[in-house]
C-alpha positions in Angstrom: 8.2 -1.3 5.4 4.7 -2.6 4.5 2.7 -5.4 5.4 -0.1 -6.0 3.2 -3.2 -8.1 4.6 -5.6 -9.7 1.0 -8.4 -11.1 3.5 -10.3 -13.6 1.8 -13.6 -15.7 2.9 -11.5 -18.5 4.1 -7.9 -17.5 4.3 -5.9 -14.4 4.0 -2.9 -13.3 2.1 0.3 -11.5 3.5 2.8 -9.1 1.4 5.7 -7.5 3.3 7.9 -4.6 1.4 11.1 -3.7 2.7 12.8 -0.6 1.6 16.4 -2.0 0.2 18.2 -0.1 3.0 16.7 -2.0 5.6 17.2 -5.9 4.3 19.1 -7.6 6.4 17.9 -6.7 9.4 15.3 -9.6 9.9 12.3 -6.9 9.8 10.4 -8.8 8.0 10.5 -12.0 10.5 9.0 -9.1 12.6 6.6 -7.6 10.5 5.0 -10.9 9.6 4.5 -12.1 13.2 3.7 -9.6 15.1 1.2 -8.1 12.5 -0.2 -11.5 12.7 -0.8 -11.1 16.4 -3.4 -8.7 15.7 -4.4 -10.2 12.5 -5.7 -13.6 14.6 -6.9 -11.3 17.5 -10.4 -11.0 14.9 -10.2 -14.1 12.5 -10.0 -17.6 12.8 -8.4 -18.2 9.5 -5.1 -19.0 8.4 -2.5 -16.7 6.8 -0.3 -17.6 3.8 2.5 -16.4 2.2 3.3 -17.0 -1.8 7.2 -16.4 -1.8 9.1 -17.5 -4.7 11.3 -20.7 -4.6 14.3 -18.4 -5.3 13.7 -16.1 -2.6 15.7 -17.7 0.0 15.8 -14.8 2.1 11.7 -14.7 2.5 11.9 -18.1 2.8 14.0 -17.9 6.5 12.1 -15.0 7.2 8.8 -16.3 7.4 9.8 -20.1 8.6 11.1 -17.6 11.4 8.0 -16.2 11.9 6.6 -19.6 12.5 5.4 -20.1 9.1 4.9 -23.9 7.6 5.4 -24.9 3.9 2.2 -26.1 2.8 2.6 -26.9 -0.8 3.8 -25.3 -4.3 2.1 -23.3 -6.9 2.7 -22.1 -10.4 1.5 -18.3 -10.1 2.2 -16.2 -13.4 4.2 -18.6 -15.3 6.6 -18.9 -11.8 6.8 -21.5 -9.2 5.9 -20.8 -5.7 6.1 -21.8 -2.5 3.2 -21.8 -0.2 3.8 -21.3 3.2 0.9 -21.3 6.0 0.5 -19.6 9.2 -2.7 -20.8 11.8 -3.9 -18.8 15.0 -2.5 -22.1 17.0 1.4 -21.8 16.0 1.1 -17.4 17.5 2.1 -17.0 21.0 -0.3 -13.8 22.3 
């Protein structure tokens, strides 16, 4: 798998690949947290996730992870959810 970190000014982006043979297997619930572990051990700002509404399986994965819905977005033509992760809600 990957985890892909888009740091910004004021917030930062997360992307998580999974090769198809692993799915399932709640990796990326893993990925996402603990790679923020080390994300929030040098910023202060807050993570988000842009998963599509459809994706149901992203969806658990990251509310897992301790993710929060935030808010909606349309992002190339599709709708997406927003989903926010803050230094406060990782356990070190």
């Amino acid at each position: 798998g990957i985890v892909r970190y888009e740091i910004k000014e004021k917030e930062t982006v997360i992307g998580i690949l999974i090769n198809k043979k692993y799915r399932g297997q709640k990796l990326a619930e893993s990925f996402s947290y603990e790679s923020a572990k080390l994300y929030f051990e040098t910023s202060n700002n807050p993570v988000f996730a842009y998963i599509k509404e459809e994706n149901i399986a992203s969806i658990k994965s990251f509310e897992n992870a301790r993710y929060k819905y935030d808010r909606t977005e349309e992002v190339k033509g599709f709708k997406s959810l927003l989903y926010k992760l803050e230094q406060r809600d990782v356990r070190k």
